[in-house]
C-alpha positions in Angstrom: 136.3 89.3 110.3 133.6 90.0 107.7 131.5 92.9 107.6 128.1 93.6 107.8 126.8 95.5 104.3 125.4 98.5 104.4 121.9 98.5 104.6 119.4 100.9 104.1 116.3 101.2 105.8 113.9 99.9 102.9 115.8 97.0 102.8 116.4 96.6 106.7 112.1 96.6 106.5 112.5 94.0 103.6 115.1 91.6 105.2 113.0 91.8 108.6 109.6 91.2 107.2 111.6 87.9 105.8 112.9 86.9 108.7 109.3 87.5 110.9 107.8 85.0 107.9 110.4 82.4 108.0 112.4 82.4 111.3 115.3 80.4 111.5 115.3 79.5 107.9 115.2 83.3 106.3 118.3 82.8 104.6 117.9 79.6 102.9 114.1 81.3 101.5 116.0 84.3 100.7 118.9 82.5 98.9 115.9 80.8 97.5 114.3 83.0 96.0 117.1 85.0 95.0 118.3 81.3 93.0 114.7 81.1 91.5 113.1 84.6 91.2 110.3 83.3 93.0 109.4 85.2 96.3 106.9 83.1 97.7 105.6 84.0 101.3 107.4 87.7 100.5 105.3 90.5 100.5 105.2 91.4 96.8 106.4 94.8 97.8 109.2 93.7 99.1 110.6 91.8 96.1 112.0 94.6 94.1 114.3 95.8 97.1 115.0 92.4 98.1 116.0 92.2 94.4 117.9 95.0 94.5 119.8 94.1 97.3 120.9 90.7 95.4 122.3 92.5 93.0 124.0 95.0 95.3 126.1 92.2 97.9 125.5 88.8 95.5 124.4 85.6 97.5 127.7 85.3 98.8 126.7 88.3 101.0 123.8 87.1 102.5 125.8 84.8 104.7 127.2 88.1 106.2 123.7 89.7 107.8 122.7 88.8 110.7 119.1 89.4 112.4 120.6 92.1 114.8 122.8 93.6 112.2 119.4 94.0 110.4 117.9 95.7 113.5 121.0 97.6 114.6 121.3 99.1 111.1 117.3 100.1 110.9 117.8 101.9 114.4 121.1 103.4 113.6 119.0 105.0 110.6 116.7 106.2 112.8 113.7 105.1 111.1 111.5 103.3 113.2 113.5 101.8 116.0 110.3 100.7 117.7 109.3 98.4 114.5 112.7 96.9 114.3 112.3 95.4 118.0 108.6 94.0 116.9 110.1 92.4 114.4 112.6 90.5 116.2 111.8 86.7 115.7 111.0 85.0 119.0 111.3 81.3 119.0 109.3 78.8 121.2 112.2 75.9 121.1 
């Protein structure tokens, strides 16, 4: 069983904002732009936490966050819990 990295809520905020812009594809953008250095349709705000975060878990580690880990950690951290449920990605498949 692997385990979810710690996040904290900066980067919850980050990852989320990601997966709100790309839905079902988040990760491949992220591992993306994590191959590339270029964060394109990433708030430029995001990018040096997002960074960070790359060089905290490696890409290897992207594999193990999920969308509700994300929003789990960000309300286990008390900041926001409300913004982490507007953030969940709905799909219209």
């Amino acid at each position: 069983m692997t385990t979810t990295p710690t996040l904290d809520a900066a980067e919850c905020r980050a990852l989320l904002d990601v997966i709100a812009t790309h839905g079902r594809r988040w990760r491949a953008a992220l591992d993306h732009a994590w191959q590339t250095g270029r964060y394109t349709g990433i708030h430029k705000d995001h990018v040096p936490t997002l960074q960070s975060l790359r060089n905290r878990i490696g890409p290897s580690g992207l594999a193990r966050i999920t969308t509700n880990g994300v929003i789990k950690a960000l309300e286990r951290l008390d900041a926001a819990p409300a913004m982490a449920r507007a953030y969940e990605p709905r799909y219209d498949d």
